[in-house]
mmCIF file of the N, C-alpha and C atoms, coordinates in Angstrom:
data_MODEL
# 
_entry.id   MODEL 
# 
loop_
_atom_site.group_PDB 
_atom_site.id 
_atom_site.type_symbol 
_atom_site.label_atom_id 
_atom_site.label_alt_id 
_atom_site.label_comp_id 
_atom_site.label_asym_id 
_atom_site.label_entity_id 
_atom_site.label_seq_id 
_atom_site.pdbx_PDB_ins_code 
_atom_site.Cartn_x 
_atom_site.Cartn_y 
_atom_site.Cartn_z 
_atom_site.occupancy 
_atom_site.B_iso_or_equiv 
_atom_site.pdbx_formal_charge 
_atom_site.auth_seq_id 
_atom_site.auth_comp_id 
_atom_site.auth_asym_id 
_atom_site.auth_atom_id 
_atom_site.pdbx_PDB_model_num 
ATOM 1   N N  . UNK A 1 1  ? 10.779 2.590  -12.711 1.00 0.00 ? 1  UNK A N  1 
ATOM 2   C CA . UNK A 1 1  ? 10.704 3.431  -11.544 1.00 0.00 ? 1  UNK A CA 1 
ATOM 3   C C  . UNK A 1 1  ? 9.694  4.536  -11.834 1.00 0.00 ? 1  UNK A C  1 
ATOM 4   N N  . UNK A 1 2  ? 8.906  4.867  -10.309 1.00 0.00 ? 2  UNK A N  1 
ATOM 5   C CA . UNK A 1 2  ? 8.028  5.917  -10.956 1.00 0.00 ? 2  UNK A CA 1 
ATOM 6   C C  . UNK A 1 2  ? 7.963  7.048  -9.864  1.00 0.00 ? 2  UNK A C  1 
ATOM 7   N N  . UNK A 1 3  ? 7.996  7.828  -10.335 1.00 0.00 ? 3  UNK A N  1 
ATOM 8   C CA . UNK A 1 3  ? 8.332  9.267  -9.654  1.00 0.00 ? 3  UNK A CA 1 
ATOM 9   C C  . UNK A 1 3  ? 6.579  10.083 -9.457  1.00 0.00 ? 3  UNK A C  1 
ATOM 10  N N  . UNK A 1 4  ? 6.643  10.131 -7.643  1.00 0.00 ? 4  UNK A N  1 
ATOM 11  C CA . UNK A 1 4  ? 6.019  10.798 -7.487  1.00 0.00 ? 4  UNK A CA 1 
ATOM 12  C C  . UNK A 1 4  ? 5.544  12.042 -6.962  1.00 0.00 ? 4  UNK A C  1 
ATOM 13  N N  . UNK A 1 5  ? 5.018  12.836 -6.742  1.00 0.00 ? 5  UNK A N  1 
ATOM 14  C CA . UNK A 1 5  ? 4.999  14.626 -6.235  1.00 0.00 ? 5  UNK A CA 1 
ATOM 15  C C  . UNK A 1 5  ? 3.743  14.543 -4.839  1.00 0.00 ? 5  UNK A C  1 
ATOM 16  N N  . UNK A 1 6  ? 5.354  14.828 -3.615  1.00 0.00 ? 6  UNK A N  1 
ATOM 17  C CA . UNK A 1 6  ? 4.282  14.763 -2.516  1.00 0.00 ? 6  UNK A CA 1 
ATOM 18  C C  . UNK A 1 6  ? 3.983  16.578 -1.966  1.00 0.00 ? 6  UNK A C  1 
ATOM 19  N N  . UNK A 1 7  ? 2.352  16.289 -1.172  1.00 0.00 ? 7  UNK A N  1 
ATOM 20  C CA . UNK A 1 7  ? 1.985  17.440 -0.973  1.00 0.00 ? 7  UNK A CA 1 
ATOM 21  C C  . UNK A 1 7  ? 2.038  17.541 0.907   1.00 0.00 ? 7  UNK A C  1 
ATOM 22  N N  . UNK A 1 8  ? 2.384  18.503 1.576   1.00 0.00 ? 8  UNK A N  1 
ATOM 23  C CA . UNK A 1 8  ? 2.197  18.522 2.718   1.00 0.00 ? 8  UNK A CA 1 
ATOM 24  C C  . UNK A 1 8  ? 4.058  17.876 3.301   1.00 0.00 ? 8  UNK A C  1 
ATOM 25  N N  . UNK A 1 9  ? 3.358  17.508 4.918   1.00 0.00 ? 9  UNK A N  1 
ATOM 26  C CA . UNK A 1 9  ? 4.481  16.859 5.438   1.00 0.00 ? 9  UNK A CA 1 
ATOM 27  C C  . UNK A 1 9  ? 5.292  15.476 5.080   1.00 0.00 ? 9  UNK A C  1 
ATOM 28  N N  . UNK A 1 10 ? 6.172  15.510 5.009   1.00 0.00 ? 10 UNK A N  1 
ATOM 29  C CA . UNK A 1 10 ? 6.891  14.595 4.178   1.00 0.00 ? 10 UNK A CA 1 
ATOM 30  C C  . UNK A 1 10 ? 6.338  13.595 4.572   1.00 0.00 ? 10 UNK A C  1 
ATOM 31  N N  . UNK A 1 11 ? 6.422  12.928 6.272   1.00 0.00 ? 11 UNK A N  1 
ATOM 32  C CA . UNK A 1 11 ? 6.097  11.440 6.641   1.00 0.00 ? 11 UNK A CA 1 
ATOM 33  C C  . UNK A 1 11 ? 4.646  11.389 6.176   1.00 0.00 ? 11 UNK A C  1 
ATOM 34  N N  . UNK A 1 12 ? 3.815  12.405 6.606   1.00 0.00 ? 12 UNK A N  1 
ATOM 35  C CA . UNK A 1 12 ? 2.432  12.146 5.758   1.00 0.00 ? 12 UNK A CA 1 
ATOM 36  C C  . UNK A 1 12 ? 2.153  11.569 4.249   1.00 0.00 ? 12 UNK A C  1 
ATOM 37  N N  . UNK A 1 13 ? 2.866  12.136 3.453   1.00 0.00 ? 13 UNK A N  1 
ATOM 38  C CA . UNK A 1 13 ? 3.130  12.119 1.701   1.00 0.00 ? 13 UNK A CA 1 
ATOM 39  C C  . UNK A 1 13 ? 3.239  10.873 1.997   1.00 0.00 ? 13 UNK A C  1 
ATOM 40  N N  . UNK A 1 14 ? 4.662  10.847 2.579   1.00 0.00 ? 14 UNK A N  1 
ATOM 41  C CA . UNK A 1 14 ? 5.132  8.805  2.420   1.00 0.00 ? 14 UNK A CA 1 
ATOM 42  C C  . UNK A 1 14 ? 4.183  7.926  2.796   1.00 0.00 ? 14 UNK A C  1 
ATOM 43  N N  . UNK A 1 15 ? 3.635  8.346  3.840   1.00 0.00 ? 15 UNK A N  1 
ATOM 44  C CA . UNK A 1 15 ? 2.279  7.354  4.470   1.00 0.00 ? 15 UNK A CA 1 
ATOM 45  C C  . UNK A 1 15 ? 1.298  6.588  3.557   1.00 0.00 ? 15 UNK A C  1 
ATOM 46  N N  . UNK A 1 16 ? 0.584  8.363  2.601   1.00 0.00 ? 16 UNK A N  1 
ATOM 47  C CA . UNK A 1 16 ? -0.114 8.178  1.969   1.00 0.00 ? 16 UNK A CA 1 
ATOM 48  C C  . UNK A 1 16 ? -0.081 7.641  0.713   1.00 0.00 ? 16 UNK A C  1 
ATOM 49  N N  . UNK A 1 17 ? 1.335  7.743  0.037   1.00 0.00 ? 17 UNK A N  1 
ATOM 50  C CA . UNK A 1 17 ? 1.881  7.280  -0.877  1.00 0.00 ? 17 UNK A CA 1 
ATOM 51  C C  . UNK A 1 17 ? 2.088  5.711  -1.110  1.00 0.00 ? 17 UNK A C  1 
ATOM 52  N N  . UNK A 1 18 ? 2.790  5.085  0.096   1.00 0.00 ? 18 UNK A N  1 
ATOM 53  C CA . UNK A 1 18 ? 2.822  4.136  0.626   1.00 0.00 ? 18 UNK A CA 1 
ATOM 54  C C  . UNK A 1 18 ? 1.520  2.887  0.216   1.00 0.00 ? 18 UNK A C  1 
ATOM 55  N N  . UNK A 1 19 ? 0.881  3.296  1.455   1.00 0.00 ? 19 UNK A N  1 
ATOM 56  C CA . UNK A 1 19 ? -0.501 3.282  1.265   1.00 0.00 ? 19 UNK A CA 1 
ATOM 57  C C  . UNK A 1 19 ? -1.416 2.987  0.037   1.00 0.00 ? 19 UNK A C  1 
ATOM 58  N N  . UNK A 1 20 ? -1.049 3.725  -0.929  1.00 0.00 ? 20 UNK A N  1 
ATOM 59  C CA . UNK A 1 20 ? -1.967 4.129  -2.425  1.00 0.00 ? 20 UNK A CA 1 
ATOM 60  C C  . UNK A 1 20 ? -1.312 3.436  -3.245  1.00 0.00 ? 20 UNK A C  1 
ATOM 61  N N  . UNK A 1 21 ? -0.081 2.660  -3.026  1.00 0.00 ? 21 UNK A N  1 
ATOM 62  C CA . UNK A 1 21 ? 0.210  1.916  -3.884  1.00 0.00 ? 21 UNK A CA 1 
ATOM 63  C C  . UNK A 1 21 ? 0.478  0.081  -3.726  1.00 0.00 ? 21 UNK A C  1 
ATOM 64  N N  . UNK A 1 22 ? -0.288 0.458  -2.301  1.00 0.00 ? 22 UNK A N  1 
ATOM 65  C CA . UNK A 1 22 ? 0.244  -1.079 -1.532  1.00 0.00 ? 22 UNK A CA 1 
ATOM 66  C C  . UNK A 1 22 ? 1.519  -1.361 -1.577  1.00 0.00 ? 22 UNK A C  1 
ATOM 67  N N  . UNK A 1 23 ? 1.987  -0.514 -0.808  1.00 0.00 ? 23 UNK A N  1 
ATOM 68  C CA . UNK A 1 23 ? 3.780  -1.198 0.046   1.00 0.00 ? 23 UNK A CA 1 
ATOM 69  C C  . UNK A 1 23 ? 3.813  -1.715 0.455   1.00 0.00 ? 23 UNK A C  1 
ATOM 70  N N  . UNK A 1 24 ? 4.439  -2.671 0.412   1.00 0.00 ? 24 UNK A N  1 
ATOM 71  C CA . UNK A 1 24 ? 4.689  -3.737 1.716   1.00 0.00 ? 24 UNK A CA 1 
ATOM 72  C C  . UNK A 1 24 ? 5.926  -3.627 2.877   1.00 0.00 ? 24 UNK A C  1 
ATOM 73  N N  . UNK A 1 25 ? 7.010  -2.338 2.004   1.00 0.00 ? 25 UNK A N  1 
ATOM 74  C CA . UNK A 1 25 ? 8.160  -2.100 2.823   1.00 0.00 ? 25 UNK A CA 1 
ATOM 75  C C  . UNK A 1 25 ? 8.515  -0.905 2.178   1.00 0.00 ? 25 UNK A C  1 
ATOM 76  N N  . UNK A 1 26 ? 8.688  -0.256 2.972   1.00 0.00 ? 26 UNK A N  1 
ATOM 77  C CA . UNK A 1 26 ? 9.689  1.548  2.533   1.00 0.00 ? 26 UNK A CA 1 
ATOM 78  C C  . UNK A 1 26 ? 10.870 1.330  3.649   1.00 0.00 ? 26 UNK A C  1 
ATOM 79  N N  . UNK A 1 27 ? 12.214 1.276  2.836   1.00 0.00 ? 27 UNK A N  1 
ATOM 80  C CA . UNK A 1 27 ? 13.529 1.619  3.302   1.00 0.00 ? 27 UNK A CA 1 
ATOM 81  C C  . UNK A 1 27 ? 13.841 3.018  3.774   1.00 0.00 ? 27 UNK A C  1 
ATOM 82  N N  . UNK A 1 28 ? 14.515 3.675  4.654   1.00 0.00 ? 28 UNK A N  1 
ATOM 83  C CA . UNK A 1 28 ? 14.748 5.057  4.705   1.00 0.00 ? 28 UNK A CA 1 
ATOM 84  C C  . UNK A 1 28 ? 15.992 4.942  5.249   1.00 0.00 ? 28 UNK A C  1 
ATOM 85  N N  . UNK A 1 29 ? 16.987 5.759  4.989   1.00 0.00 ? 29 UNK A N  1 
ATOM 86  C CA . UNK A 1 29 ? 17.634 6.017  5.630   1.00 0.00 ? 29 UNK A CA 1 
ATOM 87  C C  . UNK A 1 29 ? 17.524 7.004  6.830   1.00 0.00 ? 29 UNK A C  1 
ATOM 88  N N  . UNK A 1 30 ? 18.709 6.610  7.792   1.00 0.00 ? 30 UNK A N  1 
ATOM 89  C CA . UNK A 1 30 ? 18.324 7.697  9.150   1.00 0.00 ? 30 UNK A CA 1 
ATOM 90  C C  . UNK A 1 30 ? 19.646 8.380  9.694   1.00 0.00 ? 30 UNK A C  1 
ATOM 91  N N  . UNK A 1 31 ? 19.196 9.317  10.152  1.00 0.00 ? 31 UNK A N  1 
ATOM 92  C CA . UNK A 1 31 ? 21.036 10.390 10.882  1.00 0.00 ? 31 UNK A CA 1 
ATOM 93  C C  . UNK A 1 31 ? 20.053 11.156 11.465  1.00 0.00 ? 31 UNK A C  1 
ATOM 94  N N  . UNK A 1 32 ? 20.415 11.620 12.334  1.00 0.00 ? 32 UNK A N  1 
ATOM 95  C CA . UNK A 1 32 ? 20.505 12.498 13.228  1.00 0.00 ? 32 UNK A CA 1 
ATOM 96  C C  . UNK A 1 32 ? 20.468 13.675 13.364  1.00 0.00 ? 32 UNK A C  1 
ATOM 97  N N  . UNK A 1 33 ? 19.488 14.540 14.070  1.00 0.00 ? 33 UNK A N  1 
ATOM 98  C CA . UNK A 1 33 ? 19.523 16.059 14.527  1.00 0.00 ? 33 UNK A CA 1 
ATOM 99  C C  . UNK A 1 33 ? 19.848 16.541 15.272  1.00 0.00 ? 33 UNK A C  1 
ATOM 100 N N  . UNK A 1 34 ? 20.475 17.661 15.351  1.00 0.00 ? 34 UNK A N  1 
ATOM 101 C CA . UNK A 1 34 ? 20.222 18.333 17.057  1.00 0.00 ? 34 UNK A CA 1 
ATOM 102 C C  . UNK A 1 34 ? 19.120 18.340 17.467  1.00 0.00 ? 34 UNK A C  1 
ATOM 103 N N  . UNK A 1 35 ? 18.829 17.682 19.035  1.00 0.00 ? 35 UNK A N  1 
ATOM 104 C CA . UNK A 1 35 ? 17.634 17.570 19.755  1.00 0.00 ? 35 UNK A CA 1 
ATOM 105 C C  . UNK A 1 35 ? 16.820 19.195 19.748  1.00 0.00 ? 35 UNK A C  1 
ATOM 106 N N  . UNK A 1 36 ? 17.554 20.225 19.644  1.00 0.00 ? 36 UNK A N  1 
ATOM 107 C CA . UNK A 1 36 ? 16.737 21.512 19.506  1.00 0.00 ? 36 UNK A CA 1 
ATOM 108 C C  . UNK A 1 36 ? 16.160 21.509 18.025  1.00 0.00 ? 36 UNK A C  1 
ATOM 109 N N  . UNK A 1 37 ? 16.888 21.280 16.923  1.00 0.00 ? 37 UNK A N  1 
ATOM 110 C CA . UNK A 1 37 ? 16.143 20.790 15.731  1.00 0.00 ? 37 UNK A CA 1 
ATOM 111 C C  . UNK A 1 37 ? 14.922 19.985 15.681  1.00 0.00 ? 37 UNK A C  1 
ATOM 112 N N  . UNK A 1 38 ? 15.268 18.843 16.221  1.00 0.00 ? 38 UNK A N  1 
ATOM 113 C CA . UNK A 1 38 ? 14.189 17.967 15.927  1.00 0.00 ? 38 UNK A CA 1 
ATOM 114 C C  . UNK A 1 38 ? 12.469 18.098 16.605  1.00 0.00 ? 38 UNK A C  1 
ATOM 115 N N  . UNK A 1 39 ? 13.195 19.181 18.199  1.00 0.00 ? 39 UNK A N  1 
ATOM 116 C CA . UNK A 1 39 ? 11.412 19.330 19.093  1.00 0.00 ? 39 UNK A CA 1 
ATOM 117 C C  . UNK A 1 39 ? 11.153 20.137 17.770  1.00 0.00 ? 39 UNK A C  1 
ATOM 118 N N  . UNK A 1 40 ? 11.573 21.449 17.032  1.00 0.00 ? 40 UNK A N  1 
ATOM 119 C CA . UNK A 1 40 ? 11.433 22.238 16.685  1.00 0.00 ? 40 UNK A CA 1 
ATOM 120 C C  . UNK A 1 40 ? 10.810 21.931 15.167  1.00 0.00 ? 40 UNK A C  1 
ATOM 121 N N  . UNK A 1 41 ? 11.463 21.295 14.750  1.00 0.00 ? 41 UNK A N  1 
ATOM 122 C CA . UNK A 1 41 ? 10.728 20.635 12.966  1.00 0.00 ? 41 UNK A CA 1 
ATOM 123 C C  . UNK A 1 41 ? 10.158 19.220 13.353  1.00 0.00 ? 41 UNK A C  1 
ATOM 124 N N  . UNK A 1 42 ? 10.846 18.490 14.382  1.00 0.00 ? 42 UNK A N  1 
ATOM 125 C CA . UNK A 1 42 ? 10.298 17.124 14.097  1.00 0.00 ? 42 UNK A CA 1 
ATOM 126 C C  . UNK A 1 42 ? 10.645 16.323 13.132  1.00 0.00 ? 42 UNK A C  1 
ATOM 127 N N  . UNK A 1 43 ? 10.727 14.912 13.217  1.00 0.00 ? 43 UNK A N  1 
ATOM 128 C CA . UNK A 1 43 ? 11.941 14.191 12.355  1.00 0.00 ? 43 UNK A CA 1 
ATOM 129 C C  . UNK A 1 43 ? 11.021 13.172 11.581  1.00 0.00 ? 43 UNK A C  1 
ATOM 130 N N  . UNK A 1 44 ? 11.291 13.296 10.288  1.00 0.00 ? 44 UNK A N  1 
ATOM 131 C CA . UNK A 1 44 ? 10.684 12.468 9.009   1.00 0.00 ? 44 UNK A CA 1 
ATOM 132 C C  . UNK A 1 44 ? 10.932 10.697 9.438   1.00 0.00 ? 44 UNK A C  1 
ATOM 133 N N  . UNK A 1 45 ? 11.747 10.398 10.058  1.00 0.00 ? 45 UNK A N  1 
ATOM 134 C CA . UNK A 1 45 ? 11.838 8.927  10.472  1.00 0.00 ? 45 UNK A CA 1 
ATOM 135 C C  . UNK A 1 45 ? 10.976 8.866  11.308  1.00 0.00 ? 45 UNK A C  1 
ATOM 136 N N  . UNK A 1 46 ? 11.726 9.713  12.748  1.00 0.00 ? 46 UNK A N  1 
ATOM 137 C CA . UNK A 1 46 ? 10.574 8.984  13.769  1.00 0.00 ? 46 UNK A CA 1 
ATOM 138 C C  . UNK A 1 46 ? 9.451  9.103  13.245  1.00 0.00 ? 46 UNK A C  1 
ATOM 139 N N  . UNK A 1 47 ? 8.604  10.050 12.962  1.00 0.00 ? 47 UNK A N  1 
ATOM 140 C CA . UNK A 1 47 ? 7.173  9.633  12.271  1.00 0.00 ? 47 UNK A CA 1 
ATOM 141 C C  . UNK A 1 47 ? 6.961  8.888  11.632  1.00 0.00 ? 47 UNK A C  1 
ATOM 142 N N  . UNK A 1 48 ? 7.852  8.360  11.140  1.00 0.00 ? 48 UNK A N  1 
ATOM 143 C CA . UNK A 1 48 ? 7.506  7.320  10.037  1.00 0.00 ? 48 UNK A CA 1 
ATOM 144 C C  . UNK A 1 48 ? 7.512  5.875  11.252  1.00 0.00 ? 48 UNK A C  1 
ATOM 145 N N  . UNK A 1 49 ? 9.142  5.931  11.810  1.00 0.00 ? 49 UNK A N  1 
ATOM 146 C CA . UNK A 1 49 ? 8.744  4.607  12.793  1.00 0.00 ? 49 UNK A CA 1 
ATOM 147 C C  . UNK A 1 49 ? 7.775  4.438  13.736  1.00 0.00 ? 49 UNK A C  1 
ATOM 148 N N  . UNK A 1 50 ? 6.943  5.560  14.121  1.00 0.00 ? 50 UNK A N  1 
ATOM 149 C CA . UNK A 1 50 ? 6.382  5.412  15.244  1.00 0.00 ? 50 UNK A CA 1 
ATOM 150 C C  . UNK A 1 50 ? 4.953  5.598  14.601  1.00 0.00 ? 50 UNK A C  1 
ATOM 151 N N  . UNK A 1 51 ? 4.490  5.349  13.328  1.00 0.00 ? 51 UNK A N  1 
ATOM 152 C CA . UNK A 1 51 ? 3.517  5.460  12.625  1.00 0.00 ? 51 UNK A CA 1 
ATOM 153 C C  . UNK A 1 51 ? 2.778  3.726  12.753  1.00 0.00 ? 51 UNK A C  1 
ATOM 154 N N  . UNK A 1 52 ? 1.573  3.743  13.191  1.00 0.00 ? 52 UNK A N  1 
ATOM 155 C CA . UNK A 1 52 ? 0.749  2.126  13.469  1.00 0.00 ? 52 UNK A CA 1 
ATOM 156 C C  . UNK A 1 52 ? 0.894  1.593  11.621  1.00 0.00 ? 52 UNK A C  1 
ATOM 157 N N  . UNK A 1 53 ? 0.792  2.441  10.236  1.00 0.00 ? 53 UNK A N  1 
ATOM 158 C CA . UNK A 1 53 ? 0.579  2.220  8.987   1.00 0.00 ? 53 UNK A CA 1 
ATOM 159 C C  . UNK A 1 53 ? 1.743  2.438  8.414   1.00 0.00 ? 53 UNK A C  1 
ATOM 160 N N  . UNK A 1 54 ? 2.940  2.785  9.029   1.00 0.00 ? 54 UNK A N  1 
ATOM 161 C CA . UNK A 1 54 ? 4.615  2.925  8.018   1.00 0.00 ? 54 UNK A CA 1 
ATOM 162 C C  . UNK A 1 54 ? 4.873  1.141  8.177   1.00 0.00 ? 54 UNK A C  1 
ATOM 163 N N  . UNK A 1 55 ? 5.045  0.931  7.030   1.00 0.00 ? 55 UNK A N  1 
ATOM 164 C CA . UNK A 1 55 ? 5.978  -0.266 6.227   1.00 0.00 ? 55 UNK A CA 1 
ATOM 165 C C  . UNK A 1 55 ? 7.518  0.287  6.294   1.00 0.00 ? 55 UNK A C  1 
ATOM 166 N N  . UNK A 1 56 ? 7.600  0.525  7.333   1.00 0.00 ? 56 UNK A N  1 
ATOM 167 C CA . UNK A 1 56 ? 9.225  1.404  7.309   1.00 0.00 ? 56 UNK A CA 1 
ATOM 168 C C  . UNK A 1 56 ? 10.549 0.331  8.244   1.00 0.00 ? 56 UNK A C  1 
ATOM 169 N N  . UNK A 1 57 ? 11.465 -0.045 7.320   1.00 0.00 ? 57 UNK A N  1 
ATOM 170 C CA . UNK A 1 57 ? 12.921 -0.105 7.581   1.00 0.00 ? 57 UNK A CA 1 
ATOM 171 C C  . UNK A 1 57 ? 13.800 1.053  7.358   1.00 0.00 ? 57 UNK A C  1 
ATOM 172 N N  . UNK A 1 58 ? 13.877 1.399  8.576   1.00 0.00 ? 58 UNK A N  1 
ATOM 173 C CA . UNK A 1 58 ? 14.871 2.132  8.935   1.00 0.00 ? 58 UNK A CA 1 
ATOM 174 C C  . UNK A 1 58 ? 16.755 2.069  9.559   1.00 0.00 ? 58 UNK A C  1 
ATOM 175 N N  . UNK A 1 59 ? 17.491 2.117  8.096   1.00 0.00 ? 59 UNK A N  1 
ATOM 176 C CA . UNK A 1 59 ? 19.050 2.248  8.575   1.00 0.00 ? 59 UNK A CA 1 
ATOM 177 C C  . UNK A 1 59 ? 20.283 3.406  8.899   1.00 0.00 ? 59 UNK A C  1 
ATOM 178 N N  . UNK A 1 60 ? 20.872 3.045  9.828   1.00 0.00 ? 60 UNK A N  1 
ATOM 179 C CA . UNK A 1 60 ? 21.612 3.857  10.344  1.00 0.00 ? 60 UNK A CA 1 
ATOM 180 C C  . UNK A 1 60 ? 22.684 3.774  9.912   1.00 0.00 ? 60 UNK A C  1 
ATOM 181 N N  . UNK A 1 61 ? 23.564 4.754  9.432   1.00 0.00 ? 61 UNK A N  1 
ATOM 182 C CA . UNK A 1 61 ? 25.302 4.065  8.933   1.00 0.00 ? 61 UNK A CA 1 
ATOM 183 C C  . UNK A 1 61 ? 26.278 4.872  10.124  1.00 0.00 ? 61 UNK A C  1 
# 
């Protein structure tokens, strides 16, 4: 396993990370914000799912 140090916005990091190492799939888990949270920070999944370059499975429990 190899541990890496992201800079900036998280879904960005993952993107680029992703990306730089040829992923073929990133798992994430997913839960939920308050909708005033999320306009307000914006949510590390949806960017990731709604990204044209995320290799992203996304689960809900």
């Amino acid at each position: 396993m190899k541990s890496i140090e992201l800079e900036g916005a998280i879904s960005e990091g993952l993107l680029e990370a992703s990306a730089a190492h040829n992923v073929s799939m990133l798992v994430m888990g997913a839960y939920g914000h308050a909708r005033i949270g999320q306009m307000l920070f914006g949510g590390t999944t949806s960017k990731m799912l709604h990204s044209e370059a995320s290799p992203a499975l996304a689960l809900c429990h």
